[in-house]
MARLUM-936186 format. One record per residue (C-alpha): x, y, z; residue in one letter. Coordinates in steps of 0.5 Angstrom, whole numbers, plus 500, padded with zeros to 3 digits. Each point is the difference from the previous one (the first is absolute). Layout:
// MARLUM-936186
+-----+-----+-----+------+
:  xx :  yy :  zz : rest :
+-----+-----+-----+------+
:   X :   Y :   Z :    a :
...
+-----+-----+-----+------+
This chain:
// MARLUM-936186
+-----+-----+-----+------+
:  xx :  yy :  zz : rest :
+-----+-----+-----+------+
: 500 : 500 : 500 :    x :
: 502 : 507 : 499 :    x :
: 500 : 506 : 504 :    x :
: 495 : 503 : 496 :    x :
: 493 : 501 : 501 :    x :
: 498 : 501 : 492 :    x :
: 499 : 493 : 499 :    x :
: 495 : 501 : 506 :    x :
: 496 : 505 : 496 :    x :
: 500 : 496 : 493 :    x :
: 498 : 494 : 504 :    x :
: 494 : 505 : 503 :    x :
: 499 : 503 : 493 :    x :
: 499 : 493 : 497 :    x :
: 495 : 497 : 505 :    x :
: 495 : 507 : 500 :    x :
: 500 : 499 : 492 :    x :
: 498 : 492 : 500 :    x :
: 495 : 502 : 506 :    x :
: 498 : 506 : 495 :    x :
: 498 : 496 : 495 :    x :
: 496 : 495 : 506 :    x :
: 497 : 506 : 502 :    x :
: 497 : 504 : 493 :    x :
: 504 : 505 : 502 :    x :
: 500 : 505 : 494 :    x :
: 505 : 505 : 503 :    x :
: 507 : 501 : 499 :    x :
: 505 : 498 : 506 :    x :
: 501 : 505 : 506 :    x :
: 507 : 501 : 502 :    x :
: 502 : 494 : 504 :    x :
: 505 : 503 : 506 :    x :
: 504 : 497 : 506 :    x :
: 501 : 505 : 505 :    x :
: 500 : 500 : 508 :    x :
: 493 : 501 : 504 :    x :
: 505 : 505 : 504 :    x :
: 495 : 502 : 506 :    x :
: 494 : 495 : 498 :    x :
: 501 : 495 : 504 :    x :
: 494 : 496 : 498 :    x :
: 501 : 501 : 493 :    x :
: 502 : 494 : 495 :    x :
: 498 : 505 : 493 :    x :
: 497 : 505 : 496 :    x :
: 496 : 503 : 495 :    x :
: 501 : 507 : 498 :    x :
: 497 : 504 : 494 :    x :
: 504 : 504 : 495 :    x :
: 505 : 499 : 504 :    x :
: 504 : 500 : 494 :    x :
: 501 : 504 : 494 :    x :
: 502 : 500 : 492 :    x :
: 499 : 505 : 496 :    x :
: 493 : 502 : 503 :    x :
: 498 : 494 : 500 :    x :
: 499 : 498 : 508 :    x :
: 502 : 493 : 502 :    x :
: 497 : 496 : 507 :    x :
: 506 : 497 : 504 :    x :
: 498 : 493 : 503 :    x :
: 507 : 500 : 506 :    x :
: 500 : 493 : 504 :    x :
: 504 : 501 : 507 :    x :
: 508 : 499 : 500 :    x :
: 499 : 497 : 507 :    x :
: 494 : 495 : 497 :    x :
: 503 : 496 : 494 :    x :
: 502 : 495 : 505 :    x :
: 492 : 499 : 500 :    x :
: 495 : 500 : 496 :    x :
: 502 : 506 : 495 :    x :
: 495 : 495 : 495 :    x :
: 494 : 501 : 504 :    x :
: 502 : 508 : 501 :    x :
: 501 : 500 : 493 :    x :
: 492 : 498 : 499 :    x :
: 498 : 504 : 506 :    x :
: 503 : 506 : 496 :    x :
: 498 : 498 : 493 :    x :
: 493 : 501 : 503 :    x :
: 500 : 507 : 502 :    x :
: 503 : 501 : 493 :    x :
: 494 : 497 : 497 :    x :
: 495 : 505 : 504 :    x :
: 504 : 505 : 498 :    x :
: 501 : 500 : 493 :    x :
: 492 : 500 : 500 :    x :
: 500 : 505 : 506 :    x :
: 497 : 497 : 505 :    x :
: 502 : 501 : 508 :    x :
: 501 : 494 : 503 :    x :
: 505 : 503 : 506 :    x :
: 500 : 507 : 504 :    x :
: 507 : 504 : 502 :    x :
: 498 : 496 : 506 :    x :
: 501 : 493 : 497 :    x :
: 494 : 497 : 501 :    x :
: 499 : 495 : 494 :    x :
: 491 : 501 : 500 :    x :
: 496 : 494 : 496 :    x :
: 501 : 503 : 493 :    x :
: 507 : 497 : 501 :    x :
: 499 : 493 : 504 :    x :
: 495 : 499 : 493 :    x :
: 505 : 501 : 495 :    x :
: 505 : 496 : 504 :    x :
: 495 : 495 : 500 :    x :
: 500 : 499 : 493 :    x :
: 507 : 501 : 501 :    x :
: 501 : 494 : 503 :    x :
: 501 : 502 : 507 :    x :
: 499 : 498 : 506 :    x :
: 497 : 507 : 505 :    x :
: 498 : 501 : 507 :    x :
: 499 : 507 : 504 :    x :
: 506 : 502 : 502 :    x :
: 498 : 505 : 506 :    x :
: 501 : 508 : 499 :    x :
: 503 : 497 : 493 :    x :
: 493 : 497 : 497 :    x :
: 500 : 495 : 495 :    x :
: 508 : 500 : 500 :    x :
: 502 : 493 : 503 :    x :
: 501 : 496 : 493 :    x :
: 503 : 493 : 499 :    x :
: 501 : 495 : 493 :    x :
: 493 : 496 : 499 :    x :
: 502 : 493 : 498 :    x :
: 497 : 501 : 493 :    x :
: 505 : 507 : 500 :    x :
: 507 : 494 : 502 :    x :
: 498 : 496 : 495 :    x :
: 500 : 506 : 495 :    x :
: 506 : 502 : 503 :    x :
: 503 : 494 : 499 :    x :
: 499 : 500 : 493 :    x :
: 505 : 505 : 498 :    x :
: 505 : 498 : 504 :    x :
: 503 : 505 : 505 :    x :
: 507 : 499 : 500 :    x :
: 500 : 500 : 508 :    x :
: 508 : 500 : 501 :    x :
: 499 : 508 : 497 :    x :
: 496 : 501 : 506 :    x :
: 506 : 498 : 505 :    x :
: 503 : 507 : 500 :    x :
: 496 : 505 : 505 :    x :
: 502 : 506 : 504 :    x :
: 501 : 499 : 507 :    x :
: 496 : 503 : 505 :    x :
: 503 : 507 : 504 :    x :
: 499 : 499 : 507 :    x :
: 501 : 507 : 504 :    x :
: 503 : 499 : 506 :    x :
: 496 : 504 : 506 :    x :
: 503 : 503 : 506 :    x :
: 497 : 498 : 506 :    x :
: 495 : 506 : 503 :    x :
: 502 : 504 : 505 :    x :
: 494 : 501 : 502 :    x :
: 498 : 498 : 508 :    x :
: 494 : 498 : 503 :    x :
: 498 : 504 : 507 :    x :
: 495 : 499 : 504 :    x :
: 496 : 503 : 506 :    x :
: 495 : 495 : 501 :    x :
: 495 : 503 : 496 :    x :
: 503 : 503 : 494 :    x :
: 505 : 497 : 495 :    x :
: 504 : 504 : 496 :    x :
: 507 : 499 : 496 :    x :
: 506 : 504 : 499 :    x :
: 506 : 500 : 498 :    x :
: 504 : 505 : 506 :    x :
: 501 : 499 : 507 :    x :
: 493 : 503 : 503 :    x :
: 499 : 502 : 507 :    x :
: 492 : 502 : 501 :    x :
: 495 : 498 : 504 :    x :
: 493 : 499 : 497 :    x :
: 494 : 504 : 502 :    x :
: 494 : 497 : 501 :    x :
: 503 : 493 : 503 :    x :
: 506 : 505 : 504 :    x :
: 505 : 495 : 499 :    x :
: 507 : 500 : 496 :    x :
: 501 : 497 : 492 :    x :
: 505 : 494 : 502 :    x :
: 504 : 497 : 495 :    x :
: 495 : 494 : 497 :    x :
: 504 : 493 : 497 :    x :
+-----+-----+-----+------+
């Protein structure tokens, strides 16, 4: 294997334009990228419309987590195949706040996508149908491209320098030294492990 991500992004592109084919899909391919989902932790990909651009011609991107590749980047790749599909004919299937409504559990449906409620997320929750592994099996996804992933970047956290202290009736934190006596109990904030 070598150290580039462009067989990655070919073996991506090769699977959308089989799957395209399954699907009906009528419209040109989106621009598939690999990047880091930076401060969305939750993230496994996305679409993004007329992300892109030449000439004056607007492209959509479809990007899949450099984090997730290790994953399943093929079940993320149809999940963002739907949202494309939706917005091609312009219809709304997720709000800013990323909550996927029916519109795009019915697409994803007939997509071959299992979807279940995922809380503040809605319709969100999607995995590989039998019948969606059985076409992906047909095209053949070279599984050794998908070996290649970004590591996951942990921030170290200095412990907090807050303390408890207590008077009997109130807690408070704080993260100096605190010599005060509380007001309605009339005892003194003691240190609180």
């Amino acid at each position: 294997m070598n150290n580039s991500i462009i067989p990655i992004i070919k073996e991506l592109e090769r699977i959308y334009d089989a799957l395209a084919l399954k699907f009906n899909l009528k419209e040109p391919r989106p621009i598939i990228t690999i990047q880091s989902k930076g401060r969305q932790k939750d993230s496994l990909g996305w679409y993004w419309d007329k992300k892109w651009q030449v000439g004056k011609k607007e492209i959509g991107e479809i990007n899949i987590c450099a984090e997730e590749l290790n994953k399943n980047p093929i079940e993320t790749l149809v999940h963002e195949m739907v949202h494309y599909s939706n917005s091609c004919e312009k219809i709304e299937d997720c709000n800013s706040q990323q909550y996927h409504n029916k519109t795009f559990k019915v697409r994803a449906e007939s997509y071959g996508l299992n979807v279940e409620k995922d809380g503040r997320h809605g319709w969100a929750h999607t995995s590989l149908s039998d019948n969606l592994k059985k076409i992906i099996g047909e095209i053949k996804p070279n599984e050794i491209t998908f070996k290649l992933y970004r590591k996951t970047h942990f921030t170290i956290v200095a412990p907090t320098k807050m303390k408890k202290f207590s008077c009997g009736c109130t807690t408070i934190r704080c993260a100096t030294t605190l010599e005060a006596k509380c007001l309605i109990c009339n005892n003194n904030f003691e240190v609180k492990e």
